[in-house]
Structure formats: C-alpha cells, structure tokens
C-alpha positions, 0 to 999 in steps of 0.5 A: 625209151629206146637205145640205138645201136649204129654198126661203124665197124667195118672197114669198107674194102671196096672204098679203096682207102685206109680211113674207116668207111664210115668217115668219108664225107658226104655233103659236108658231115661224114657218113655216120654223123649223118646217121646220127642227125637222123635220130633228131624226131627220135630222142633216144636215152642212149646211142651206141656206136660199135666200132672196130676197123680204126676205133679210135678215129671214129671216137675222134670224129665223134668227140663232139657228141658228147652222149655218144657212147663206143663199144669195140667189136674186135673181130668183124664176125657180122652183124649178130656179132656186133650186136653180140657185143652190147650183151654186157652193156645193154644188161638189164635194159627193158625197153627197145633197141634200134639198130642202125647201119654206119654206111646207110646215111640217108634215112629221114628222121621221120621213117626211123619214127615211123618205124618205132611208132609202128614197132611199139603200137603192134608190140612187136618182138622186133620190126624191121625196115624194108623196101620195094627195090626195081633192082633187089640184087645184093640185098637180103630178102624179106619174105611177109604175109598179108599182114606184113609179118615177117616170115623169113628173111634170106641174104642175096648169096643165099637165095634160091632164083624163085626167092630172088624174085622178090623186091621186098629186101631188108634195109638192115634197119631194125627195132627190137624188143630188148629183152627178147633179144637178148635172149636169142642173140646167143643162139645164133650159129654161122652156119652160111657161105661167109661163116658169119652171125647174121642180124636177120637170123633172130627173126626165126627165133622172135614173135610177132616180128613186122616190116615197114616199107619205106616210101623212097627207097633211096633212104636205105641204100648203102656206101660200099664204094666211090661210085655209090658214095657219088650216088647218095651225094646225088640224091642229097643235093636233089633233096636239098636243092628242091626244097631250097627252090620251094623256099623262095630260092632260084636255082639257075642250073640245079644240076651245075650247083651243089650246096651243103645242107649246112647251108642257109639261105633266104628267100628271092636270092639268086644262085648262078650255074656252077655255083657251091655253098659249102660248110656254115654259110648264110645267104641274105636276101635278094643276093646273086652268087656266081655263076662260078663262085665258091663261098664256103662258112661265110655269111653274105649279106642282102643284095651282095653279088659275087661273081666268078670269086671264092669267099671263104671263112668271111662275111660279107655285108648287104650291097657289096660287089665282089670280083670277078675273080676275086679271093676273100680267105681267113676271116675278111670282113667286107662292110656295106657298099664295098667293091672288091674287084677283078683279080683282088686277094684279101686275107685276114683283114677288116674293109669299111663301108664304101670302100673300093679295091677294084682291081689287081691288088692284094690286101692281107692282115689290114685295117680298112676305113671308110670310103678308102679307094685303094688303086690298081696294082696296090699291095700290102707287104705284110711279111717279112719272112717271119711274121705277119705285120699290121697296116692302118687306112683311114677313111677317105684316103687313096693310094695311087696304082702300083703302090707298096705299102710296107707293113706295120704302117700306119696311114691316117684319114684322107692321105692320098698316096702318089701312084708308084709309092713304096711307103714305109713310114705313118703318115699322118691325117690330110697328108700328101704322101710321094715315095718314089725316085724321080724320073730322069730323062736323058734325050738323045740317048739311044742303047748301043748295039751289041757285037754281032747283034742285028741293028 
C-alpha cells in the first residue's frame, strides 16, 4: 500500500495573481489535477492534499475527487513543515508515503511507478527522484555513490561553487518508508538562510536512501511563473501532438495547433494550421478541421469539414460542411449532410439532415426538418427582451432572402416563404407564405433638392 501526499500550499508569488498556483490551467486541467491524473498506474489507499494559501479554493477545484482528502498547513515554513502536518493523520500507517509537488504537473504515471517499484525492491528508507539537469540552477543537488545512494542533498542557495557543478538535482519527488519517517520528521531544525524545515534534510537522518533519475527531465520541472507555465504547455502540446500523428492523425503545422489531452481523435482525420481542440471533443475519421477553427467539447462526425469556424458545445454529424465562418454555440445538433455556411450563427437549436444555411443567417432556439434550405439573410427573432421562444421548419420548406421569422412560430413541411417575409403566424403544411408590403412604384418622381444643396 502506499499514501501520497501533494503540497498545494503555496501561493505562487512569482505568478503574479491572487488564485492559488496550483489552480492555474494547463491544457485544459490545472496544475494539481494533473498531478493527480499521474497516479493512475499508482493506485494509491489514500491521497493527501496540503493546502494552505486559499484553502478553500483548492477543496473546490477538487470536489469532484471524491477520495481526495485535505490537511491545512497554516503557516508555509517549507516542505518539512508541510509534511510535519500529516504526524496526526498518518498515525499508525506502516506502508509508503509519496510525496509529490502541486506545481510539478508534468511527471508520467509510469516514472511515479518506476520510482516506488525501485523504492519497494531495495527496501529503502526513502527514494527520491532525480535528474540530470543541462542547466541545474536553482535546484537542490543531489550528492550519490556509485550505487545511487544518496549521500547528501544541498538546496541551490546553499551550495558551495564545487557542488554547483553537479547536474544531479532533486526533483522534490520523494518516497518514503512511513514509519521511518515518521520518526525524524520532529527532528527537523531551520537552520539555513530562509529558516525553513527542508523535506531533504531527513535524508541524513534515513538508511539506505536511492535515487532514481528520471529519463526526460522535463517530467520534473516546475511552474513559478508565466513564462514557465507557457513552457510546460509547450512541452504538453509536444507530447500530445506527436503521439496524435503516431496514431494516424496528420497535423499540417504542429506548431500552429494545439490540442487538449481530452481531445479524441480518429485516425486519417486532417487537422488544418491554427487549428485548436479544446476540452471534451471527438473527432471522426476522415474529418478535415481548420485551418483556423476553434472547436471545443464538441463531437464531429466522419468526413465533417469545418473551416475557418468556432464550434463550441455541439455535435456535428458525419458529412457535413461547416462555415467558412461560421458560429455553432450552446448545444447545436447539425445532422448529416448539412451545410452550414459563410457568416452562419446558430445557437441552442437541432438541423436535420440535408439541410442548407448557407450564408449570412442566424438561427437560435430552433427546430430544423430535413432537406430545409434556409436562405440568405434569414433570421430567427427568438427574443423578445425577456425570454427566448421556440421556432418549428419542416422538412422540405424554404424560406426566401432576407426573411424574419418571429418566434414562437410554427412553420409545417414544405412551406415556401417569400423573400423579404416578416412571419409571425403558423403556417400550415404545403403552404405559400407572402408577408410583405407590396411594392409601390411612382414614375416620374424625383427628390426635390434642399436649399442651398448642390444639384
């Protein structure tokens, strides 16, 4: 069995901003979730989270995890201190305790297992995580012998210039032997330049304690700021995107896409530059999407094009066009074979198969038949300034350019509205429908000038 504890109590001066740091978003799931998705090879018997900085936000970002537990450190006094505070709640635990940081949210599920495989072989006392850094600078050194164990581990501030030679640093990703932990954890002193408890200094207190270096040491790098939060998004869209292309997917310019991991896609589908799949979307096979669409927790069918066009909250059935430019929002249903064209909003409204709005229309809070062909310049006027009403199109009726239809209204199969019609009645079944002043043309008429206007 093992426990793991994740340290979510700091602030994140350096980020600038008043949410907890471990609640800013990366590719869709904030920092700390994803360090909780990282444990899924793991299967831990209880997860920890400490928190501190704006508690309470982080218990509600994380109510959905139902098995997640919180301890509060009050006061931040470092690392040891945090771990200091699980003395109470971890009594009388015999197995392992994993130890893992909030802003460190790109570790791999199967470097956390290696790392408790190798702890739990050795019957260490503790392991740690570590990394052979190009550029070490601001990380805690990690001192070994020829075995990898570990013989002292020195924060940055505190290295002398020989030992800041060393690569080897500490990924502050730990696994511990509880009970041996448990009893040098109080013996911890704040004798260093920020007067804190450090985490590491138990290692001269525990026997045998090993490292593990990590094989990509980009798993372990942390978010202080923006600019790092911009890299590790970096990094996750590389992962992603490469083992998107290994799956059949093309990506026409990696660099100018970016893609949740939420995102599902099929093979032999077609991703076009500046292209981005956001949230809880599906992508049939043999779609072509952009360039320069947003689509976001959306579901497109096989062989959907959408070009130039934001789909959001939606789905998409096989063989349909959409835009350019066009606006899909608030639960659209497109079925098969639709065209929904250049300079189309639709909102919160079901199109049947076959169906055409081709250009320059809006439809909201709408029921659309089959084979409906809605022309240009046709709206819906579904508000009246309190509420949002209902309108009805058949199947097989057409509504001519520039049409108004006046919600709630009812329109029946195979009505044909007249261009230029403002309808605020049902119309029935097979149904010519004309709804417009008619055209008065006086001949010989011409506007008088105005005083002192040129002619």
């Amino acid at each position: 069995m093992v426990a793991v504890a994740i340290l979510a109590a700091g602030r994140g001066t350096r980020m600038k901003s008043n949410l907890p740091k471990v609640l800013h978003g990366l590719g869709g799931r904030s920092l700390v979730e994803r360090v909780l998705n990282s444990l899924s090879d793991i299967e831990p018997s209880r997860r920890i989270i400490i928190v501190g900085y704006q508690g309470h936000l982080v218990q509600e970002a994380l109510a959905s995890f139902s098995d997640v537990e919180f301890v509060e450190q009050a006061e931040q006094k470092g690392t040891g201190h945090a771990i200091q505070q699980l003395l109470p709640h971890l009594a009388g635990f015999q197995d392992d305790l994993l130890v893992l940081n909030g802003d460190v949210p790109l570790l791999r599920p199967e470097t956390l297992q290696q790392l408790l495989k190798t702890h739990q072989q050795h019957q260490n006392a503790a392991t740690i995580l570590t990394a052979q850094l190009p550029n070490p600078k601001g990380y805690g050194r990690v001192f070994c012998d020829s075995q990898n164990i570990v013989k002292q581990i020195v924060e940055d501030r505190d290295c002398s210039p020989a030992q800041k030679q060393n690569h080897r640093i500490n990924a502050g990703v730990y696994c511990f032997r509880w009970p041996d932990l448990e009893l040098v954890l109080p013996q911890l002193k704040a004798n260093n330049d920020q007067q804190e408890y450090y985490l590491t200094d138990t290692v001269s207190f525990l026997e045998p304690v090993m490292s593990v270096d990590v094989e990509d040491y980009q798993e372990i790098l942390g978010i202080n700021d923006r600019k790092q939060l911009a890299g590790a998004y970096e990094i996750l869209q590389a992962r992603v995107k490469d083992d998107w292309m290994a799956a059949g997917v093309t990506l026409v310019d990696p660099d100018s896409i970016t893609i949740d991991e939420t995102v599902q896609i099929e093979p032999d589908v077609v991703i076009e530059p500046q292209t981005h799949l956001r949230g809880k979307t599906t992508i049939r096979a043999g779609a072509r999407i952009g360039p320069g669409s947003l689509i976001e927790n959306s579901e497109i069918g096989e062989n959907v094009t959408a070009l130039y066009s934001v789909v959001t909250d939606s789905t998409v059935k096989s063989g349909a066009r959409i835009g350019p430019y066009a606006h899909l929002r608030g639960h659209v249903e497109v079925g098969s074979g639709c065209r929904i064209g250049n300079f189309v909003e639709i909102k919160s409204s079901t199109v049947g198969d076959r169906t055409n709005v081709a250009h320059l229309s809006y439809i909201g809070n709408a029921t659309l038949g089959e084979r409906v062909n809605i022309g240009a310049g046709t709206i819906t006027a579904n508000y009246d300034g309190v509420n949002k009403h209902p309108t009805v199109i058949g199947d097989r009726t057409k509504t001519g350019s520039n049409s108004v239809l006046v919600a709630p209204v009812t329109l029946g199969a195979d009505v044909t509205v007249a261009a230029g019609s403002v309808v605020t009645k049902d119309v029935s079944d097979d149904s010519l429908v004309i709804a417009r002043a008619r055209q008065v043309t006086r001949a010989g008429w011409r506007m008088k000038p105005q005083a002192g206007s040129e002619e």
